[in-house]
N, C-alpha and C positions, 0 to 999 in steps of 0.2 A: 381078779385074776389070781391063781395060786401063784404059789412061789417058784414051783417048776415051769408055769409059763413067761413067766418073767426073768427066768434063767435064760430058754430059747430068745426070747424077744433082745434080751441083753449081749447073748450070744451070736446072735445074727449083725447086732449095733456093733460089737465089736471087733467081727470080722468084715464088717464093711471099712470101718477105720481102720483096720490095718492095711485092706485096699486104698484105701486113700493117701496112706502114709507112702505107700509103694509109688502110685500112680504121682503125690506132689514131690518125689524123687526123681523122678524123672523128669519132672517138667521145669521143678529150680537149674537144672542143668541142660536147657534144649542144643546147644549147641552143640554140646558133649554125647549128647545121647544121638543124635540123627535129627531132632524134630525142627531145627530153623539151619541156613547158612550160615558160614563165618563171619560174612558181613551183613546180614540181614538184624540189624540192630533192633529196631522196631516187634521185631518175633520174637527174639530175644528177653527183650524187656515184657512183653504182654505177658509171654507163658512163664518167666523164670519171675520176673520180682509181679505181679500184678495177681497170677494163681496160685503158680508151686510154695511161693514161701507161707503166704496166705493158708493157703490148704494146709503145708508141714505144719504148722506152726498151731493151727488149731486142731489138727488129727493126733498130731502127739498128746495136747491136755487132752481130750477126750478120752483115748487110750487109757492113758495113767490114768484116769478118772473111773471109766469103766471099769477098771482093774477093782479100784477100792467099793466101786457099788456092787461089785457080786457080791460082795460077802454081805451086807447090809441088807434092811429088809427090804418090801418093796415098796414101799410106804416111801421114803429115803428118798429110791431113783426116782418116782414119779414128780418128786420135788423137784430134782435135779432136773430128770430130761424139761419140766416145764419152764423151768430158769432159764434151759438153754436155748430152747427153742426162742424166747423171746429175746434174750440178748443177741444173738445172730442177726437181725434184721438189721439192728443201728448198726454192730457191727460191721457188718457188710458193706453198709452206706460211706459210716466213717471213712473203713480203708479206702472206696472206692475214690471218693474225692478228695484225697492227698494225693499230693503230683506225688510221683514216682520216685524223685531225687529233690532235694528238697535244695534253694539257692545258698540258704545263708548257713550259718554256721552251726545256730543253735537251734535252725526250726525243724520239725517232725516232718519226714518225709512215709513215704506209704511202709517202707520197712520196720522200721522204727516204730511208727504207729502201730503195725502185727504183733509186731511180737509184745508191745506193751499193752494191746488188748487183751492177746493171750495169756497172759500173766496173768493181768488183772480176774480174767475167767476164770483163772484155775485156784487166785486163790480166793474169789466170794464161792465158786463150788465147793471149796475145802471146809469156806465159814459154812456154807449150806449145809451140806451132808455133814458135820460134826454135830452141828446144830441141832439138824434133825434125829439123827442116831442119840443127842443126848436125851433130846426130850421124850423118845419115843421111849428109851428105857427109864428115865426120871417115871413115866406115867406107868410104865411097868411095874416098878418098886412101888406104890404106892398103895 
């Protein structure tokens, strides 16, 4: 693929994530926005801590990550998107089977878990794509 297509391709990726950033805005706040009742706890909890924070939380790295792969070749993203495609799976799983709210003091609940996935994603993306952007210009120089 040239470069220009992998612009579009990147540019479609990354106004999809911005839609999702929008859409898990509204769903961290269902009560707030229209989507559950006051007292409907259970709706509550599914769409605001189980999606919406899940989705923010990884639609934000992706974004900032997209950001820095425009500029890079495309050699780079295809790293990337394949990294991430495979990480998302366990992801997924992991958050999935953390209770929600967690009993004790110091154990990981499903929140906690997000966002320290997402952390972690964004910063082996950062060791990936340095990574790669170095060696691809190391082999350039030579």
């Amino acid at each position: 693929k040239t470069e220009k297509h992998r612009g579009t391709e990147a540019g479609k990726l990354t106004l999809f994530v911005l839609v999702l950033i929008v859409i898990s805005a509204i769903l961290m706040s269902p009560v707030q926005n229209g989507l559950c009742g006051e007292t409907d706890v259970s709706c509550g909890g599914i769409l605001g801590d189980s999606i919406g924070i899940p989705l923010f939380a990884f639609s934000l790295a992706i974004f900032v990550l997209l950001i820095i792969l425009r500029w890079l070749p495309e050699s780079v993203f295809r790293s990337w998107w394949r990294f991430s495609k495979y990480y998302f799976i366990p992801t997924v799983i992991l958050i999935g089977i953390m209770p929600i709210t967690s009993d004790s003091m110091i154990g990981p609940d499903r929140e906690i878990m997000t966002w320290s996935m997402a952390i972690l994603y964004s910063i082996i993306s950062l060791i990936l794509i340095l990574y790669k952007s170095f060696k691809k210009d190391s082999t350039l120089s030579n």
